[in-house]
N, C-alpha and C positions, 0 to 999 in steps of 0.2 A: 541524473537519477542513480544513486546505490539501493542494490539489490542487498538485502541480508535471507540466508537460507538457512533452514534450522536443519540441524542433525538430529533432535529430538524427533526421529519419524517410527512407523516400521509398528505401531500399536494398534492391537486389535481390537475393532470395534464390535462392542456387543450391547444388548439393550440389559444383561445381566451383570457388566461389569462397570456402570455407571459412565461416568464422564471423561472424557480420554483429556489431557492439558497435555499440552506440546510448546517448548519456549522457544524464541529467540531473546538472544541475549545485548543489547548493542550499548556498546563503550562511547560511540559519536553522540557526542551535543551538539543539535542545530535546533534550527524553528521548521519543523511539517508545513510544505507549503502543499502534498498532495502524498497519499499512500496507497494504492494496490495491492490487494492480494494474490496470490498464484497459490493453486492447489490442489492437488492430486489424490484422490479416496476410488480405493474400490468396495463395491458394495452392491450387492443382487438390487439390492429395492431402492434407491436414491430418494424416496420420499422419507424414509426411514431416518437420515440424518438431519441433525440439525447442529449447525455451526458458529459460534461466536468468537467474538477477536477484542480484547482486553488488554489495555493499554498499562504501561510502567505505575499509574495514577490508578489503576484500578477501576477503570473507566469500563464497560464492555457494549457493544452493540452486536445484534442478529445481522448474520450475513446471509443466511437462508435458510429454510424451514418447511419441510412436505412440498420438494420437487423434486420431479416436476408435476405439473398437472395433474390430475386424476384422468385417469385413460390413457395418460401418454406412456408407453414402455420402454426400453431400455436401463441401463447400469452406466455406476459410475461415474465420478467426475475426472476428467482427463485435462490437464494442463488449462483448469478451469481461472481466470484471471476476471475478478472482482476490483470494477472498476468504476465511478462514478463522475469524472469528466470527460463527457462529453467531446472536448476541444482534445484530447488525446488524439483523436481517431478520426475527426472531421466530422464529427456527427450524435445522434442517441445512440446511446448503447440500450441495449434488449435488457429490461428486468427479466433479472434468474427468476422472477415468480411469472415469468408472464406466460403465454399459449406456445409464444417460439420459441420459447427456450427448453431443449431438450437432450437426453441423454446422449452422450458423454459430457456434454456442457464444454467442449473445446472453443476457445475464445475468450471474447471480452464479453461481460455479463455486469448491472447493475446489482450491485446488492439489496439486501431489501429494508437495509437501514446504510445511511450514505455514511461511507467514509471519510467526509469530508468533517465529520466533528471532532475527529484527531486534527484538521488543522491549526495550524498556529501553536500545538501544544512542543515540547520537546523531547526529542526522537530516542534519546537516553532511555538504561532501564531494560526490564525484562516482561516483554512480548508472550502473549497468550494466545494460542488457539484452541477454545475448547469445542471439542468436538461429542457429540452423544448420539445414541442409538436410542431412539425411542419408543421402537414398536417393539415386541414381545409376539414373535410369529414361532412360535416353538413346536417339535413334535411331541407328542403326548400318548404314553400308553398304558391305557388305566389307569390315570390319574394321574400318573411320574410323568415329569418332564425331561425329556432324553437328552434334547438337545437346543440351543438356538439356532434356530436354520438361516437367519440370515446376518450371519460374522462379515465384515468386511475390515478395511485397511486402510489405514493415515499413512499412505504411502510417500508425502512431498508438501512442503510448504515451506514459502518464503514472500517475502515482502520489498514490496520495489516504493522507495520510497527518494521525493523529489525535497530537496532544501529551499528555506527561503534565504535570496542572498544577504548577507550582512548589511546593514546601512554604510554606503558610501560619502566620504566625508569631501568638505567642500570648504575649497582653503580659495585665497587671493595671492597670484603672482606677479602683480605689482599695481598699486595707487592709482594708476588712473586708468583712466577709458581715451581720453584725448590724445592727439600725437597717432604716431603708427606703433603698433606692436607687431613681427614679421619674423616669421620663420620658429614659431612654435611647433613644439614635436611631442609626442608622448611614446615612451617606451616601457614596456611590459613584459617580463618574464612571466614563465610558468609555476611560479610562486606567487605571484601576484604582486611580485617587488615592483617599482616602476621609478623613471627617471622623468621630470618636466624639464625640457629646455628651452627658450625664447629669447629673443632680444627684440629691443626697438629702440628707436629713436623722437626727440619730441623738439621744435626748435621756441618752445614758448614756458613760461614757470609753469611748473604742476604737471607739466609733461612726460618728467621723466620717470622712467623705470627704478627700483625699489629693488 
């Protein structure tokens, strides 16, 4: 799994200044066998934001939107990790829209569009998280608006994201199958270089090693 972490952080969020975009940028070409989010917002009213993630292809899906629940209180999302399999963690993971999931949202959380339709695509490209403030809770005095009272912050985000491995190719080390073939080895650096070694013997035609 490589993690990419964006430096694009640290923008204030307000329902007056529109849509906050934040990039990652990534140089690797692979094939997305699985992607995660992680990410960190401070913000009084956590129903207030709403967050999408937009791929190199211009692709974008909702990760969350008015949580938590209505009644439930607290702030913030804190090293919130948006995650949709399952098999990661031995189990369901809790949709961020559901009753249990509440503030600071620390953990693993379903999103509420699965990230799993980035699969298959590739990981190349520049990474979108747009972030917005949607409510308008302002003070007001006679008439003037003073202030947005509920400012918060794109304090952290980055993406953990797992490769599919390359197709492994599949050669013949020697003509037959009959006779003995003995003492075969395979050697493997940390490059992925490798050496086949084998020998055998055959006492009949068509027996022998190639």
């Amino acid at each position: 799994v490589q993690e990419y972490v964006s430096t694009d952080v640290g923008q204030v969020l307000a329902y007056d200044q529109g849509s906050v975009v934040s990039e990652i940028v990534i140089s690797d070409s692979y094939t997305i066998a699985d992607i995660n989010v992680r990410l960190s917002i401070t913000h009084p009213e956590p129903r207030e934001i709403q967050v999408f993630l937009q791929s190199p292809d211009g692709r974008s899906i909702e990760l969350f939107n008015q949580v938590p629940n209505l009644g439930v209180t607290g702030q913030d999302f804190r090293d919130t990790i948006l995650d949709d399999d399952p098999e990661e963690i031995g189990g369901a993971v809790v949709p961020i829209n559901s009753s249990e999931a509440v503030p600071p949202f620390t953990g693993r959380y379903a999103p509420m569009t699965p990230l799993s339709q980035f699969n298959s695509g590739d990981v190349a490209g520049t990474w979108r998280l747009i972030v917005q403030d949607n409510v308008a809770v302002q003070i007001v005095n006679e008439g003037t608006i003073i202030e947005d009272s509920t400012t918060g912050t794109l304090d952290a985000w980055s993406m953990e994201v797992e490769r599919i491995a390359p197709n492994s190719g599949e050669f013949l080390v020697n003509t037959s199958t009959a006779g003995n073939q003995i003492f075969s080895s395979i050697d493997m650096n940390r490059l992925g270089e490798y050496t086949i070694a084998w020998s055998g013997y055959g006492d009949q035609p068509g027996q022998e090693d190639e």
